[in-house]
C-alpha positions, 0 to 999 in steps of 0.5 A, spaced: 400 395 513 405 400 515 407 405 510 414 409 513 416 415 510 424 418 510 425 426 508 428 425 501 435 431 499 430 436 497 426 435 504 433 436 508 435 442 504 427 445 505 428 444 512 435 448 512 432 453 508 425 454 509 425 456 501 418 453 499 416 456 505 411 450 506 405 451 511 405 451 519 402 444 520 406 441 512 413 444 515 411 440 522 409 433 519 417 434 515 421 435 521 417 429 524 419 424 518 425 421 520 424 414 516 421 410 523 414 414 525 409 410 520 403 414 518 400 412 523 405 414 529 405 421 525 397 421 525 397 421 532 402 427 532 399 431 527 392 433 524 390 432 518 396 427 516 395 423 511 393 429 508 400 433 509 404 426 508 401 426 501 402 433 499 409 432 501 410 426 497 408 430 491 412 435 492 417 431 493 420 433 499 419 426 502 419 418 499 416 412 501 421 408 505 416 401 507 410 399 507 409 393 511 406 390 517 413 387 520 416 392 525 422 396 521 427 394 525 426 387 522 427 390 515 434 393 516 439 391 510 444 385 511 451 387 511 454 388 504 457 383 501 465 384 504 462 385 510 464 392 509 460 397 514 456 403 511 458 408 515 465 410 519 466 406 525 462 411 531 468 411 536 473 406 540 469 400 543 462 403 541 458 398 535 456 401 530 449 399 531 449 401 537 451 407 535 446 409 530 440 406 535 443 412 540 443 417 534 435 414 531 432 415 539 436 421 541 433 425 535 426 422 536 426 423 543 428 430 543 423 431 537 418 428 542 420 433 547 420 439 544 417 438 536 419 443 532 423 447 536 428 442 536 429 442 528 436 444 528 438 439 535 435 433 531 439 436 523 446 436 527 445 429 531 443 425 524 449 428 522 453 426 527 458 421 524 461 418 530 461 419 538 464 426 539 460 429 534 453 426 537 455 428 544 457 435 542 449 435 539 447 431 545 451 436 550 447 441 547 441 438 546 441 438 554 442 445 555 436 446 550 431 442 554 434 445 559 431 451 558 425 449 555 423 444 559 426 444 566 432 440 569 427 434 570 427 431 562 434 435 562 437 430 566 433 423 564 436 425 556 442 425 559 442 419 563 438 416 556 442 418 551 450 421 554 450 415 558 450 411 551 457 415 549 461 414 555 466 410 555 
């Protein structure tokens, strides 16, 4: 079974401030939480998980979201009832579910690629309520790798992700 954990309020507000001044590894396996990564995903990132996750679930910085053997994206909700989106419309001709799967990858991509460096990167693209906004994060995201990386995976970000908001 796949057990999928989510920051909670608290675990945001912690990353923002640093206020419990959590260990390094503790600090790292709550930046990975991101409501997608099973425990499994996060044990192959870092060690001792199932550990961390336990102590972070205790603390109440994160909360289990599900734990089932199905692939997550089979267990996202039907629309409401009224049909009414949950969130804004992301910008004009975008769908909102594809607007929030270029938001999802693009914060799991940009973790992947530079890990705890990428903390306020990844806060400012979850963030993002429509397509201007997460192109400015994404724009950013890019000068970042940039630098970090090189202009290779610079430029495949761009390509995977920026190519997604052009209309």
């Amino acid at each position: 079974m796949a057990t999928i954990y989510s920051k909670t309020a608290d675990g945001q507000n912690e990353i923002e401030t640093r206020a419990r001044r959590l260990t390094p590894r503790a600090r790292s396996t709550l930046i990975l939480v991101d409501g997608k990564r099973s425990a499994a995903e996060l044990g192959k990132l870092v060690q001792q998980a199932d550990e961390t996750l336990q102590a972070l679930l205790e603390a109440g910085l994160i909360e289990v979201v599900v734990t089932k053997s199905a692939p997550v994206k089979d267990t996202i909700p039907a629309p409401l009832a009224g049909g009414a989106p949950a969130a804004p419309a992301p910008a004009s001709g975008m769908a909102l579910v594809e607007f929030e799967a270029t938001r999802r990858d693009a914060v799991r991509a940009i973790n992947d690629l530079l890990g705890p460096e990428a903390e306020t990167l990844a806060l400012r693209m979850e963030r993002a309520t429509d397509a201007d906004q997460l192109r400015i994060a994404l724009e950013r995201a890019v000068a970042y790798i940039a630098n970090a990386r090189g202009g290779g995976p610079a430029a495949q970000f761009a390509g995977k992700f920026l190519s997604n908001l052009q209309g």
